[in-house]
SEBA-654046 format. One line per field, with one value per residue: residue number from 1; x, y, z of N, C-alpha, C in turn. Coordinates in Angstrom, 3 decimals, decimal comma. Layout:
N
pos = [NUM ...]
n_xx = [X ...]
n_yy = [Y ...]
n_zz = [Z ...]
ca_xx = [X ...]
ca_yy = [Y ...]
ca_zz = [Z ...]
c_xx = [X ...]
c_yy = [Y ...]
c_zz = [Z ...]
end
This chain:
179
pos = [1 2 3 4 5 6 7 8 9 10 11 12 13 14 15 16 17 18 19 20 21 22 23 24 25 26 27 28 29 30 31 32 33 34 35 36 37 38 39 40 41 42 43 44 45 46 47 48 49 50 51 52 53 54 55 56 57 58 59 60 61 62 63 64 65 66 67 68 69 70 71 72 73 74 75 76 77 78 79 80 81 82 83 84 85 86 87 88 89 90 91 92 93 94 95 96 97 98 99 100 101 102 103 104 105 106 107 108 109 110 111 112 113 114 115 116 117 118 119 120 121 122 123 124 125 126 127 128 129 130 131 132 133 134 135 136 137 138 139 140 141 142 143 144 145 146 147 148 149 150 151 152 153 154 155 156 157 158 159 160 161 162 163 164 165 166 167 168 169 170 171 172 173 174 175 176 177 178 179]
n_xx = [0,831 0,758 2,014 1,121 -2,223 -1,811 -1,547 -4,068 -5,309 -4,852 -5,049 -8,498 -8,760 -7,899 -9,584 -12,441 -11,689 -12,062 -9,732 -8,518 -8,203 -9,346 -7,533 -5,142 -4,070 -3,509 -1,846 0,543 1,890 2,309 3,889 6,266 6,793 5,434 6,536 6,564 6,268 4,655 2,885 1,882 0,019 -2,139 -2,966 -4,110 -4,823 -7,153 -9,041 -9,950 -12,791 -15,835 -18,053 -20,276 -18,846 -19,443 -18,548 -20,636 -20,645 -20,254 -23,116 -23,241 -21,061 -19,643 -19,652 -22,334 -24,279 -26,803 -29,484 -31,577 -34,866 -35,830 -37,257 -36,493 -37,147 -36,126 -34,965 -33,602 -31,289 -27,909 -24,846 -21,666 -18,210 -14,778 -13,890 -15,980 -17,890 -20,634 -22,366 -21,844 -22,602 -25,303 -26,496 -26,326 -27,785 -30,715 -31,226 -32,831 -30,759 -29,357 -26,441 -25,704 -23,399 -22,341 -19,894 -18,168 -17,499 -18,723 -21,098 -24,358 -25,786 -25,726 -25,492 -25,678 -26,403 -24,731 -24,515 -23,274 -21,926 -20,098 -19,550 -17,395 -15,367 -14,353 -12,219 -11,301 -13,554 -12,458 -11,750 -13,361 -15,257 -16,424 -17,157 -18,999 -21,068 -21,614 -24,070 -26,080 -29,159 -30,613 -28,659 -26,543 -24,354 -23,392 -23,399 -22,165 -20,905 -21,852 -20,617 -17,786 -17,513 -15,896 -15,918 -15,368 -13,846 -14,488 -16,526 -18,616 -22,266 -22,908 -25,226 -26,855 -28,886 -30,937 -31,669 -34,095 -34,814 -32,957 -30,646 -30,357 -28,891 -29,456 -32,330 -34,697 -35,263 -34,331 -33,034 -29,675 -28,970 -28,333 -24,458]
n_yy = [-1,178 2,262 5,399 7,068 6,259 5,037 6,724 8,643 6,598 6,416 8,803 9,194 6,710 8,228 10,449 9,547 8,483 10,700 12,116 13,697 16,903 17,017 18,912 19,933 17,360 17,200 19,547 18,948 16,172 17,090 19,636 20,098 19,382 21,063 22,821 20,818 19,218 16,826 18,210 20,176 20,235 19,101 21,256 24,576 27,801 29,575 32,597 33,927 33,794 35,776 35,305 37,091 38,936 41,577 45,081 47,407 51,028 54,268 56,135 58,190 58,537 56,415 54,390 54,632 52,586 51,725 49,706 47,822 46,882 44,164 46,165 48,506 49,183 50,992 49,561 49,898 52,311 51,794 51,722 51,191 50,154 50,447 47,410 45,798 43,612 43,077 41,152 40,169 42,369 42,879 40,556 41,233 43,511 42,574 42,353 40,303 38,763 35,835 34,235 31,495 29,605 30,525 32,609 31,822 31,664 29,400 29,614 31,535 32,771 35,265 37,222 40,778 43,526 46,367 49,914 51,572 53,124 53,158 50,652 50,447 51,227 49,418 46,417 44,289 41,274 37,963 34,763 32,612 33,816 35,244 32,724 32,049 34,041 33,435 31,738 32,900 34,429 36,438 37,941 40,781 43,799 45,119 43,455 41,683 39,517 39,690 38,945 38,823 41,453 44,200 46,990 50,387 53,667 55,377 53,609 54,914 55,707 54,241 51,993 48,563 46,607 43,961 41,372 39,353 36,994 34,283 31,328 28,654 25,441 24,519 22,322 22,361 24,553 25,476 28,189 29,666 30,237 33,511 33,879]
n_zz = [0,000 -0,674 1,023 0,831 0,742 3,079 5,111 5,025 5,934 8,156 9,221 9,230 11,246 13,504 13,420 13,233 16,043 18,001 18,414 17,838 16,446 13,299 11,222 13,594 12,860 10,561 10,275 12,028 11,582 8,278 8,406 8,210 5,216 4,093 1,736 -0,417 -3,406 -3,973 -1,964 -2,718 -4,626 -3,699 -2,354 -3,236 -5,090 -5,058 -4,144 -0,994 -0,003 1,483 2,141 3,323 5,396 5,618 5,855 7,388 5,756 7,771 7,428 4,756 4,194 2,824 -0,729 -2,752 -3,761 -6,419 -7,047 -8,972 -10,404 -13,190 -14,753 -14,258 -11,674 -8,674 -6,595 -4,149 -2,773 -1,470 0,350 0,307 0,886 -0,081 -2,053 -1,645 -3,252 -5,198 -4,603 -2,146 -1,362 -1,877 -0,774 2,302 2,053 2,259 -0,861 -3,816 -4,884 -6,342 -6,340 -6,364 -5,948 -4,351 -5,062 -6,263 -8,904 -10,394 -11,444 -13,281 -11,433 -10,157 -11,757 -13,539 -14,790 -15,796 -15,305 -18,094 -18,212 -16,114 -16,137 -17,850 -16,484 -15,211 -14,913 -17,551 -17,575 -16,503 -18,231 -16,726 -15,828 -18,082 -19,043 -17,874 -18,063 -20,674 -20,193 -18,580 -18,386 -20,368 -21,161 -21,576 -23,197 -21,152 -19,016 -15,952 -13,478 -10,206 -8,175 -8,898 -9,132 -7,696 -5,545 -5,957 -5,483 -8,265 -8,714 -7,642 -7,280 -9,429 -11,194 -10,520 -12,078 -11,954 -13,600 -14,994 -14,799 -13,632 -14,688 -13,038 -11,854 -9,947 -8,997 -7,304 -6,739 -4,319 -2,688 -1,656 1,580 3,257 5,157]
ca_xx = [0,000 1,343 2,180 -0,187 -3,415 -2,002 -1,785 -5,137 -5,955 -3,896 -6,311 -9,273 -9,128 -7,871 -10,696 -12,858 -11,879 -12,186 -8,485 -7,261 -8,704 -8,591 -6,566 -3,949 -3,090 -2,664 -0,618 1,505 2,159 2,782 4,278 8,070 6,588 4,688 7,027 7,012 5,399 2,990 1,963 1,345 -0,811 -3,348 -3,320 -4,776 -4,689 -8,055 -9,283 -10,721 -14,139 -15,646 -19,299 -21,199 -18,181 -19,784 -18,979 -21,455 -20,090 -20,970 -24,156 -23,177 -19,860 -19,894 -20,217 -23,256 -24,569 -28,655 -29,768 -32,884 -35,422 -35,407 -38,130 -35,987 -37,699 -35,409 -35,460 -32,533 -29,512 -26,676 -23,663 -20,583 -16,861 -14,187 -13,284 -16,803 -18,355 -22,012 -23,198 -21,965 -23,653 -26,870 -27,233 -25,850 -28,922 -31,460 -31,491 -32,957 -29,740 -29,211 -25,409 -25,999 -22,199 -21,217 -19,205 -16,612 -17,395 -19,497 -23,047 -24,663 -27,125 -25,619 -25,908 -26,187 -26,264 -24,305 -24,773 -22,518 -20,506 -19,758 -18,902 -16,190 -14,176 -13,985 -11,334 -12,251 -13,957 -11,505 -11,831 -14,161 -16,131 -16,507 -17,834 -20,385 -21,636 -22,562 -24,757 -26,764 -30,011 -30,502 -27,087 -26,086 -23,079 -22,555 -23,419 -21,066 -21,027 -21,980 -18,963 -16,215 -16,821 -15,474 -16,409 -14,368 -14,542 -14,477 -17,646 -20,011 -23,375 -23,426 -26,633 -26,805 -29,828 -31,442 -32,244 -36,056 -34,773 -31,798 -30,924 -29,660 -28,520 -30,510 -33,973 -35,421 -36,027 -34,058 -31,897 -28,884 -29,111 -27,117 -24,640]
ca_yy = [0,000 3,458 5,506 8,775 5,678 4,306 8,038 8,872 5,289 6,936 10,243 8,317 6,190 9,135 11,466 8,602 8,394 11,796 12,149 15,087 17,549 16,664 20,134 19,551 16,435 17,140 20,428 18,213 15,732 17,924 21,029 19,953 19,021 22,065 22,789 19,345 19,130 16,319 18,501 21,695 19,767 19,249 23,059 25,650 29,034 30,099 33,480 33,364 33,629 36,101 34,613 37,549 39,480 43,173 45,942 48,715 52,394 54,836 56,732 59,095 58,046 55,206 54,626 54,864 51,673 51,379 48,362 48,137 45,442 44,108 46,349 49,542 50,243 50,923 48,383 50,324 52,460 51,003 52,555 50,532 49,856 50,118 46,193 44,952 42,885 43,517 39,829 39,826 43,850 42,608 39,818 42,183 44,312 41,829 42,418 39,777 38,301 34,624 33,603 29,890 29,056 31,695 33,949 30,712 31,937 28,441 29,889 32,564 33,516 37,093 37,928 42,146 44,833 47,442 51,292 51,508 54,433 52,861 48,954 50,798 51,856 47,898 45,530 43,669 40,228 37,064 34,002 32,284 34,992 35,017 31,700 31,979 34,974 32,831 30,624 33,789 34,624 38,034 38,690 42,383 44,047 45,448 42,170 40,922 38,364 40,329 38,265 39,359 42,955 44,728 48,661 51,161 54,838 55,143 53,685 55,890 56,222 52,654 51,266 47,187 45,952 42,840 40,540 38,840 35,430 33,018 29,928 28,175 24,224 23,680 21,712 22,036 25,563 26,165 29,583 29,917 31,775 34,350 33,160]
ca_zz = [0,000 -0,565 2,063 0,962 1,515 5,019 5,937 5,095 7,070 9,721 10,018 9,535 12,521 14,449 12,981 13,786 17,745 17,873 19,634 17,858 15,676 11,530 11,177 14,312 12,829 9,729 10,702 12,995 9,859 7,328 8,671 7,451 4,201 3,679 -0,002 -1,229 -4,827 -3,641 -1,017 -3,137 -5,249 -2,898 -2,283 -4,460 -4,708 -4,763 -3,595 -0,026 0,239 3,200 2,654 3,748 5,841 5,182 7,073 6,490 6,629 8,372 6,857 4,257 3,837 1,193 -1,721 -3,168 -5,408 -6,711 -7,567 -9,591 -10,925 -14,322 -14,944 -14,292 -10,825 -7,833 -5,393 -3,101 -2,787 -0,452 0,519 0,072 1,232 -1,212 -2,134 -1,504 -4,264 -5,042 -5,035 -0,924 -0,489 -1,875 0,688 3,505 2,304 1,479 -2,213 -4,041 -5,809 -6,057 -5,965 -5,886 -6,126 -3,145 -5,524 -6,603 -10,595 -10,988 -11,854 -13,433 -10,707 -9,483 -12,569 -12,644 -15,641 -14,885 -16,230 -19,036 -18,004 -14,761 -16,530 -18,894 -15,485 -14,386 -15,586 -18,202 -17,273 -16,408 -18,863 -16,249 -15,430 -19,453 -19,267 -16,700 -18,169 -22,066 -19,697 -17,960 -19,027 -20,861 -21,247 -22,224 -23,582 -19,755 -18,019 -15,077 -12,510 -9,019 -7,124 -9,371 -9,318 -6,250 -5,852 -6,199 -5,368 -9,173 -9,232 -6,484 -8,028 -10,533 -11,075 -11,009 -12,173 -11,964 -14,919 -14,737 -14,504 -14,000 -15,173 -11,817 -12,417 -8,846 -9,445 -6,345 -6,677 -2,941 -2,750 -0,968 2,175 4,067 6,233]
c_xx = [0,877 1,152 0,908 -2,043 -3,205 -2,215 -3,182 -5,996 -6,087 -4,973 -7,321 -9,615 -8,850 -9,172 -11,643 -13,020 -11,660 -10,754 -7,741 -8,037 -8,063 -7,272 -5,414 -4,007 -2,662 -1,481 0,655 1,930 2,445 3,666 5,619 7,684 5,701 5,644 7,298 5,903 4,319 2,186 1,059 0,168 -1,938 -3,801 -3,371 -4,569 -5,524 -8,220 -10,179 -12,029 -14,933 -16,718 -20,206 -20,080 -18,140 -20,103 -19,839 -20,705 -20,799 -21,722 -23,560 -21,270 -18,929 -20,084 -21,240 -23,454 -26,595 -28,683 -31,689 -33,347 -35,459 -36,287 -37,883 -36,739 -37,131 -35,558 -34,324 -31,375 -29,046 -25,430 -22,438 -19,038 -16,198 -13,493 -14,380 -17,033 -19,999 -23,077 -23,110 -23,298 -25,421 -27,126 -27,050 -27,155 -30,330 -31,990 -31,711 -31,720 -29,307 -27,866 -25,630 -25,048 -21,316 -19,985 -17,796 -16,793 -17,531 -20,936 -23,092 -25,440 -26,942 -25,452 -26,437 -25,859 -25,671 -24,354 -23,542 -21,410 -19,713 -18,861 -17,493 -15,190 -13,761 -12,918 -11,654 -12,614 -12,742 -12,188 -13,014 -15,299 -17,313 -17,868 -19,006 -21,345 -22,419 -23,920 -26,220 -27,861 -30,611 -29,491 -26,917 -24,867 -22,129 -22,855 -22,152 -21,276 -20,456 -20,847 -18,048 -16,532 -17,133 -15,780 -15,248 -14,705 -15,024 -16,311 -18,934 -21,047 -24,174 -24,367 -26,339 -28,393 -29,809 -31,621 -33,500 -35,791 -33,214 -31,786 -29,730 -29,746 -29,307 -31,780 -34,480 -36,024 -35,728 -32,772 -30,994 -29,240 -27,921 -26,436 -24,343]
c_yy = [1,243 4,343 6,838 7,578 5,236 6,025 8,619 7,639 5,468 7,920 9,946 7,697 7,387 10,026 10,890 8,290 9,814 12,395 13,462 15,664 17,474 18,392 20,071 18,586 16,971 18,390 19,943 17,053 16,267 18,983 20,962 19,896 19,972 22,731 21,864 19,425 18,394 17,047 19,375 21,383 19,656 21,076 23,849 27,154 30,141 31,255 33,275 34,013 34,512 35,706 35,656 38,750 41,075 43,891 46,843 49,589 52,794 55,636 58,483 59,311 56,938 55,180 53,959 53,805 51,719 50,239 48,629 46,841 44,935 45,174 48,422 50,176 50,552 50,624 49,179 50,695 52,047 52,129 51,188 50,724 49,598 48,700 45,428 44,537 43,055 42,136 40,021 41,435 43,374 41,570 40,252 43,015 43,669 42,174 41,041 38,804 37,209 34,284 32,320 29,459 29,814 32,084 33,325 30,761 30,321 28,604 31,408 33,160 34,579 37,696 39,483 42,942 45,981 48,544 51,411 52,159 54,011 51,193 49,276 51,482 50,356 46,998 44,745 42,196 38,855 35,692 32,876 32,541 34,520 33,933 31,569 32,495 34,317 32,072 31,979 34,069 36,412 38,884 40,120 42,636 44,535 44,654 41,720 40,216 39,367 39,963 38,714 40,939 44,105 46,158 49,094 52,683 55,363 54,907 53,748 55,829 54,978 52,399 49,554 46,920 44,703 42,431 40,225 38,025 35,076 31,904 29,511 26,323 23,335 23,509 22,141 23,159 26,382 27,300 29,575 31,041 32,205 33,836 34,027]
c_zz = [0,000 0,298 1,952 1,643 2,902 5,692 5,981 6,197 8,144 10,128 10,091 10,546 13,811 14,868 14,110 15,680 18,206 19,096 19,161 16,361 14,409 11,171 12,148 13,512 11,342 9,375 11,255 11,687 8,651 7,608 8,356 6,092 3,486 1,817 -0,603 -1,907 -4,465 -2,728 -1,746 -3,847 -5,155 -2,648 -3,540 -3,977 -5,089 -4,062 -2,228 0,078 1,520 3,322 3,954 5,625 5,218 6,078 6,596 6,833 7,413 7,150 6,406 3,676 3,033 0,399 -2,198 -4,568 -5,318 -7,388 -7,819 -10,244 -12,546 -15,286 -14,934 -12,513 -9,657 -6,722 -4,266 -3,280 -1,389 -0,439 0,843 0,868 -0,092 -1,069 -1,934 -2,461 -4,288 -5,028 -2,827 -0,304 -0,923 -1,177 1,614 3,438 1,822 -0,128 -2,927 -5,566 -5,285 -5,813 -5,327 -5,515 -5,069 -3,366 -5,838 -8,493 -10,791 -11,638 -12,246 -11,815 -9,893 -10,530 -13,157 -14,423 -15,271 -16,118 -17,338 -18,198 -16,844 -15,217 -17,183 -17,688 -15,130 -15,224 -16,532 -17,607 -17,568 -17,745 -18,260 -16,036 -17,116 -19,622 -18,618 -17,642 -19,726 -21,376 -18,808 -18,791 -19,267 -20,643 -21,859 -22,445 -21,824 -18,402 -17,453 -13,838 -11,276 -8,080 -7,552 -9,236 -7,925 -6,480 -5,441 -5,970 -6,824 -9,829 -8,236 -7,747 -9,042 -9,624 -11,262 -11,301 -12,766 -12,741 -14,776 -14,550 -14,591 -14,010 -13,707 -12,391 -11,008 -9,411 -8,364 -6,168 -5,226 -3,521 -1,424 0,272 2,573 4,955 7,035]
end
């Protein structure tokens, strides 16, 4: 047997008798081996995730986003932090925006229109992003995926609006909540 399956055998029965927390051990086991190629492998280098880690400002001191329905009617302005993302500020302010995939660029469903004048200040869209965005329903020329795009003082005042529908890959018809 190779030694990477007895080691997993190894944390397993430990896990199992609950003698030492899955993270201590495998800190305590690895921690010399932390630059060894098989290790890195396992590790990624994914962006971390804050899952709803929104501070609000203080009132009158933010910047200023509106979010509106597909219908043009304005469901709420917000006031922002520079570096927030508008997929986490619209569940911070109950705005009805799905993010099924909690902002890991797997799904359309934050899906957002943004005012022109305000989309042509943003970076252009990553190759993933890209891809999401063919799969979104009523795509536009200034369509972007609510997780990737972080605010900026730059862009005080942008409008996001809502689409009418998304195509989500869940059946069941359940929505992610806040955590």
């Amino acid at each position: 047997m190779s030694s990477r399956i007895l080691r997993c055998m190894r944390m397993s029965a430990i896990i199992r008798d609950r003698s030492i927390h899955p993270l201590d051990y495998w800190t305590r086991s690895n921690s010399q081996n932390l630059g060894s190629p098989s290790l890195r492998r396992w590790l990624h280098g994914s962006q971390i995730q804050r899952h709803g880690n929104v501070t609000r400002p203080d009132p009158g001191t933010g910047i200023k986003l509106h979010f509106k329905d597909s219908k043009g009617n304005l469901l709420k302005t917000i006031e922002a932090n520079e570096g927030d993302d508008i997929l986490s500020l619209a569940h911070e302010h109950d705005i009805d925006l799905e993010g099924a995939c909690e902002g890991s660029v797997a799904c359309s469903t934050c899906h957002v229109i943004l005012s022109p004048e305000h989309y042509d200040l943003l970076p252009e869209p990553s190759d993933d992003e890209n891809d999401m965005l063919d799969m979104a329903f009523g795509l536009t020329d200034t369509s972007r995926l609510g997780c990737q795009v972080q605010i900026t003082r730059e862009l005080d005042e942008m409008t996001a609006t809502l689409p009418s529908a998304t195509r989500n890959m869940f059946v069941d018809g359940k929505k992610p909540t806040h955590h």
